[in-house]
C-alpha positions as CSV (number, residue, x, y, z in Angstrom):
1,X,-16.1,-1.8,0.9
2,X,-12.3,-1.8,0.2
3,X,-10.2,-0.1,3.0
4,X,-7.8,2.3,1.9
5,X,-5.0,3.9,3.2
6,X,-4.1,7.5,3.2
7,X,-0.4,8.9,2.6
8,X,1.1,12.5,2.3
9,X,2.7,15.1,4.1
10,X,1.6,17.1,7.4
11,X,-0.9,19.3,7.0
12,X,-1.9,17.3,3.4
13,X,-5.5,16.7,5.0
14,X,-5.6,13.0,5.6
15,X,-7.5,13.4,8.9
16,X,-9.5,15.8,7.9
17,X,-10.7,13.5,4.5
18,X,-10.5,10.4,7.3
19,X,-13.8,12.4,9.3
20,X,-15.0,13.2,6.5
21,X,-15.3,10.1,4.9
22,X,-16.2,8.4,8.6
23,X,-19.1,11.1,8.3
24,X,-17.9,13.1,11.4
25,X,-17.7,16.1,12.2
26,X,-14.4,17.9,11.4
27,X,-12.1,18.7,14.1
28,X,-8.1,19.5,14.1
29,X,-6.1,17.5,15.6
30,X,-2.5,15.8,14.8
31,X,-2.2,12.5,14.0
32,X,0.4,10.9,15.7
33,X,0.2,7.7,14.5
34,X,-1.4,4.5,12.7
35,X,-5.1,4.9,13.4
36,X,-7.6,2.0,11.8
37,X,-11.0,2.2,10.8
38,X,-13.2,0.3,9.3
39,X,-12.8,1.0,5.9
40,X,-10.2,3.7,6.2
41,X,-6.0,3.8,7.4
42,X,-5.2,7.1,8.8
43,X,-1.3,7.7,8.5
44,X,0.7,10.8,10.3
45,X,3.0,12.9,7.8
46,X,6.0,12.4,9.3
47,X,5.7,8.7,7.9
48,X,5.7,9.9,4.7
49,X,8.5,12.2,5.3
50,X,10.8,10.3,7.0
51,X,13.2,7.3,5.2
52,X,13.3,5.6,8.2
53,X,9.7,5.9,8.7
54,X,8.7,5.5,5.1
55,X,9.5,2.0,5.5
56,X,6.7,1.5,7.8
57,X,3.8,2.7,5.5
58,X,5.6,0.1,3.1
59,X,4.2,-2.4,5.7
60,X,1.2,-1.0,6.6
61,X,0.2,-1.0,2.7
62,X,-0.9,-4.7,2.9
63,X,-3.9,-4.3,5.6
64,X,-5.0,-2.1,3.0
65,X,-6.4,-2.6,-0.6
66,X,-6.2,0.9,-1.8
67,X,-3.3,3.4,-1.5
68,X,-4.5,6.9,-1.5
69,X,-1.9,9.8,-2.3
70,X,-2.6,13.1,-1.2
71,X,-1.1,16.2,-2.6
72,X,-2.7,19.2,-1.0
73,X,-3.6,21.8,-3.4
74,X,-1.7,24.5,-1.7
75,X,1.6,22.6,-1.3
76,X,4.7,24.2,-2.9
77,X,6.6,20.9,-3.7
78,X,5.6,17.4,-4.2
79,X,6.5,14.8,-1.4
80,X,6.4,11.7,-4.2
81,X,8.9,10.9,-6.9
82,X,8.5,9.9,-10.3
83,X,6.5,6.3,-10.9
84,X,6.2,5.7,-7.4
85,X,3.1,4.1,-7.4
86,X,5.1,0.7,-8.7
87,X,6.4,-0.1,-5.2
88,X,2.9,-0.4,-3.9
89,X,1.5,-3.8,-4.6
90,X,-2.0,-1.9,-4.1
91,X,-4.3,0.0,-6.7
92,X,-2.8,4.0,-6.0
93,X,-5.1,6.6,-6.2
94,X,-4.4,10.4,-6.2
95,X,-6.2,13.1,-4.1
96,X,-6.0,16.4,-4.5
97,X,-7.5,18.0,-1.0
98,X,-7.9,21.6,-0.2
99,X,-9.0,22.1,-3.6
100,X,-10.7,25.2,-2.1
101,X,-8.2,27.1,-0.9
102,X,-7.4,30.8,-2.8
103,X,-3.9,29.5,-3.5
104,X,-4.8,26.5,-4.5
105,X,-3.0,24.8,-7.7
106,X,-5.2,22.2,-8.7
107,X,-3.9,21.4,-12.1
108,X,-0.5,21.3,-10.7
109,X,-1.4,19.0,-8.2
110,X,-2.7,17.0,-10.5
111,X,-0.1,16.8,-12.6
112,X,2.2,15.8,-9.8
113,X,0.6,12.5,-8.8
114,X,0.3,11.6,-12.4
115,X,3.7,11.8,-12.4
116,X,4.2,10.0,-9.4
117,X,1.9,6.8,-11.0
118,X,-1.7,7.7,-9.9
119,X,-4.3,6.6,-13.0
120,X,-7.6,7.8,-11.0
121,X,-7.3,11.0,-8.9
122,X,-10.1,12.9,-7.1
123,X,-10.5,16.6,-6.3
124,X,-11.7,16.9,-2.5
125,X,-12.8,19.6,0.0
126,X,-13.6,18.2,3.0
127,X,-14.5,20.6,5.1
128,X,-17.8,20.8,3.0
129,X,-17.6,17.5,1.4
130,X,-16.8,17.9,-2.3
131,X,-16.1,15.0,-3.4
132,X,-15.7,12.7,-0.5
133,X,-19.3,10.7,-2.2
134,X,-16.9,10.2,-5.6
135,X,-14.1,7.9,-3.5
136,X,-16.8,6.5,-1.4
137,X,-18.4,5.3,-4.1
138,X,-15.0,4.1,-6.0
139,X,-14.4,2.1,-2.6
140,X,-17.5,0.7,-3.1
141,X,-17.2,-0.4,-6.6
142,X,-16.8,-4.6,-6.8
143,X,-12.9,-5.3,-8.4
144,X,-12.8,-7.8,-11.0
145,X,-11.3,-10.9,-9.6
146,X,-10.0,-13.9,-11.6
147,X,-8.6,-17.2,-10.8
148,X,-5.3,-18.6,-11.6
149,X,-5.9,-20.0,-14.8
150,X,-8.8,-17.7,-16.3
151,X,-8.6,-14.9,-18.3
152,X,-10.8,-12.0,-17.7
153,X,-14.2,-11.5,-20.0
């Protein structure tokens, strides 16, 4: 299974899709820094906030083979800029969480991490598990590798 790395704001749901995805039970609690699972990067907000600490989740990008960008459904602003996604020398994802929320702005979220670069996005409540199976499964999926010199088929 590819690992990937989660990335957003506080309070974007990165822990919470982390359990999820771990298959544990969901519990609050705030992430105060780099925690590494098997198959899964758990990253606190601040990072992702911060200049000074954006730098690091720069870094931490390359233990990692997938970049996964969350943009609750709920938030009022986007955190990522335009085309963003070309800094990361990692496949990007987008993920939409707390897609169940009455507030919730799904299409706008959307729309902001296609904006920011993000091809593939999934829509994910994890508190009851909507679609954590759909980025399991993508993790899952075999990449097509070629060698210096082929061309893919």
């Amino acid at each position: 299974m590819r690992k990937l790395i989660l990335m957003g704001r506080s309070q974007a749901g990165k822990t919470t899709l982390t359990q999820a995805l771990r298959g544990e039970e969901i519990h609050y609690y705030k992430t105060q820094d780099i925690h590494h699972y098997e198959s899964v990067i758990d990253t606190p907000g601040e990072y992702a906030q911060s200049h000074r600490l954006g730098k690091a989740l720069a870094l931490y990008t390359y233990e990692a083979d997938v970049v996964g960008i969350l943009v609750a459904a709920n938030e009022p602003y986007s955190l990522f800029p335009p085309n963003v996604t070309c800094q990361a020398n990692r496949e990007c994802i987008g993920i939409v969480t707390k897609i169940d929320l009455p507030n919730a702005n799904v299409m706008q979220a959307d729309r902001w991490l296609q904006i920011a670069g993000c091809k593939k996005i999934f829509h994910v409540d994890s508190i009851r598990g909507v679609g954590v199976q759909e980025i399991l499964d993508y993790l899952k999926e075999d990449t097509v590798k070629v060698k210096v010199g082929e061309s893919r088929k």
